[in-house]
Residue, then its C-alpha position, 0 to 999 in steps of 0.5 A: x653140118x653147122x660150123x658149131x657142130x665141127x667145133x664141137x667135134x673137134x673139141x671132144x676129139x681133143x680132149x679124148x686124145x688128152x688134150x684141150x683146146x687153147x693148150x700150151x705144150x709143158x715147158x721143160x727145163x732150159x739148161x746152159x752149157x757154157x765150155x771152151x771144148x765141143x760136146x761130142x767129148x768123152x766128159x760131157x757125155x758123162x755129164x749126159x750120162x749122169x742126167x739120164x740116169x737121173x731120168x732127164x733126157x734132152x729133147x724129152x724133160x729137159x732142153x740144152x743150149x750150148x755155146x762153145x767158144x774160146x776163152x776170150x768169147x766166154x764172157x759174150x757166151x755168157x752173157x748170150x745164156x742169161x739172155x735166154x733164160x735159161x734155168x741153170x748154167x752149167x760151166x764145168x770149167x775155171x774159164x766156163x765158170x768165172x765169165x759165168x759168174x761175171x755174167x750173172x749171181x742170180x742164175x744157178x751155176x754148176x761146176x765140175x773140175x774148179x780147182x780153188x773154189x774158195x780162192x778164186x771167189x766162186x764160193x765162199x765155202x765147201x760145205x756152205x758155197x752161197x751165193x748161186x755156184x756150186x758143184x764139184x772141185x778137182x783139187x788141182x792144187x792140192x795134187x800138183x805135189x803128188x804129181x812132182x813125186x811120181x815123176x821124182x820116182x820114176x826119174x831119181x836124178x830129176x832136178x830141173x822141172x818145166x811147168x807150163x802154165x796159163x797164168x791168165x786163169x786164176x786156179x792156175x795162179x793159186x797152183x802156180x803159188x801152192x806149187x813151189x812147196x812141194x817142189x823145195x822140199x824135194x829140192x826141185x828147180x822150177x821153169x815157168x813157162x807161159x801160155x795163154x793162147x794156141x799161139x803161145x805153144x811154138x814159143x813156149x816149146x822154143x823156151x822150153x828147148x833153151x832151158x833143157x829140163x829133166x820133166x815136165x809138168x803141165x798144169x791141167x785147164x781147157x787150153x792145155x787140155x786141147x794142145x795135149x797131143x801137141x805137148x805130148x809130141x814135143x817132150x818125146x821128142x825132147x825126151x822129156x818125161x811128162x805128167x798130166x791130169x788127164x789119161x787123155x793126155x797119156x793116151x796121146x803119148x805123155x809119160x804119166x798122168x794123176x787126177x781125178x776121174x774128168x769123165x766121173x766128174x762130170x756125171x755127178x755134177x749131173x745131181x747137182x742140175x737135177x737137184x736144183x731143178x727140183x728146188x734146192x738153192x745152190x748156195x745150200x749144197x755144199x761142193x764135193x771133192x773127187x772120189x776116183x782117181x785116175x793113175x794112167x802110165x804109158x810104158x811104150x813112151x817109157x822105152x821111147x825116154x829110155x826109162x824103166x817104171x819101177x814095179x811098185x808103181x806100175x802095181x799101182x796104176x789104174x791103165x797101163x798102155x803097153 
């Protein structure tokens, strides 16, 4: 057989398999992940979730680079991404999204629990972002409040409430402000105390011992989330009620938590990816807020504090862990 005839051969066996010589394999789309937790956790499979219902499988329609890293690294983590170029970065997080948009205003940038989008400069409106960030937000200032009467109700005699706080994200910074309302108009004496590294925790807890408060609030970002355990130890053994954001944090032994629901979040930040890969501008879709709320209170913790949940809002919870 000449070398003509078994080029010929193989050609047509090519094109009858579908292929044809000299093909290049379709290139799917490349999402960046940008985050300070690691994927295996209970939101990011939410956002997995969200984007196979949309019918985008990793490894199949759509390819995921991932870079986790702590605060400090975000900004090189970033800055990695827009090297790759990548289609779309996803940085669910105030930390995840401000060194995202440090990096680059020309990439697509989706968000999934910023507290002030407007305030902290990633968007210049809900219904009209501009600019390439949009997603969802959590509304953490706006239900600081509502976490201070939940612990005012729970403790009538509350006077003296600690709150842990990263002042090195600006959400935080805005909470921190919007905050102090609230807490006069129920006649609260506010404790700040600061945290910005994993390092901080063990002074922190030595403040928080010299200034004995009735309870505790900790405003939710990456940091906090991943030391929640450590904080939900420490305030039982202080006998400090304690309210979170997170229903994690319940689950690890904190009195209460009220948010919305991260995991929620994450899987409808999963239409805004998909939406964006089919064309649409970021700038254009507006920033949603959250739909589901999570009420969590964990009585075993109640009786460790030596306190009773009134029925009324027990009737209220969404988890109750006995």
């Amino acid at each position: 057989m000449t070398t003509r005839r078994r080029f010929a051969l193989a050609a047509a066996a090519l094109l009858a398999a579908g292929g044809r010589v000299g093909a290049q394999p379709a290139k799917i789309p490349r999402i960046g992940v940008l985050r300070t937790a690691p994927r295996g956790d209970r939101q990011f499979q939410g956002f997995l979730l969200g984007l196979r219902e949309l019918g985008h499988v990793e490894g199949k329609t759509i390819a995921i680079d991932y870079r986790q890293g702590e605060a400090a690294k975000l900004d090189t983590l970033a800055r990695d991404l827009v090297a790759q170029r990548v289609d779309l970065i996803f940085a669910p997080t105030p930390p995840d999204a401000q060194a995202a948009k440090r990096a680059t205003d020309a990439i697509p940038i989706v968000i999934a629990v910023v507290g002030d989008v407007i305030g902290t400069g990633l968007a210049a409106s809900l219904a009209r972002p501009g600019g390439n960030v949009t997603g969802l937000t959590a509304l953490g200032s706006n239900l600081s409040g509502k976490r201070l009467e939940l612990l005012k109700e729970i403790k009538p005699g509350l006077s003296r409430v600690a709150v842990l706080w990263n002042p090195g994200i600006p959400d935080k910074v805005i909470e921190w402000k919007e905050i102090q309302g609230p807490a006069n108009a129920m006649k609260l004496e506010l404790l700040s105390v600061e945290v910005r590294s994993p390092q901080d925790f063990e002074p922190a807890f030595e403040a928080l011992r010299g200034l004995r408060p009735d309870g505790l609030i900790a405003l939710g970002e990456p940091l906090v989330f991943v030391q929640r355990r450590r904080i939900a130890d420490f305030a039982l053994q202080g006998r400090v009620a304690t309210v979170f954001n997170w229903r994690e944090a319940v689950e690890d032994g904190a009195l209460i938590a009220y948010g919305p629901d991260i995991a929620d979040l994450y899987r409808r930040a999963a239409l805004y990816v998909d939406k964006i890969l089919r064309g649409a501008k970021p700038g254009d879709l507006p920033i949603e807020e959250p739909t589901r709320f999570d009420f969590v209170v964990n009585l075993k913790t109640a009786r460790a504090l030596g306190l009773t949940i009134p029925q009324t809002l027990l009737a209220r919870a969404d988890k109750v862990i006995e």
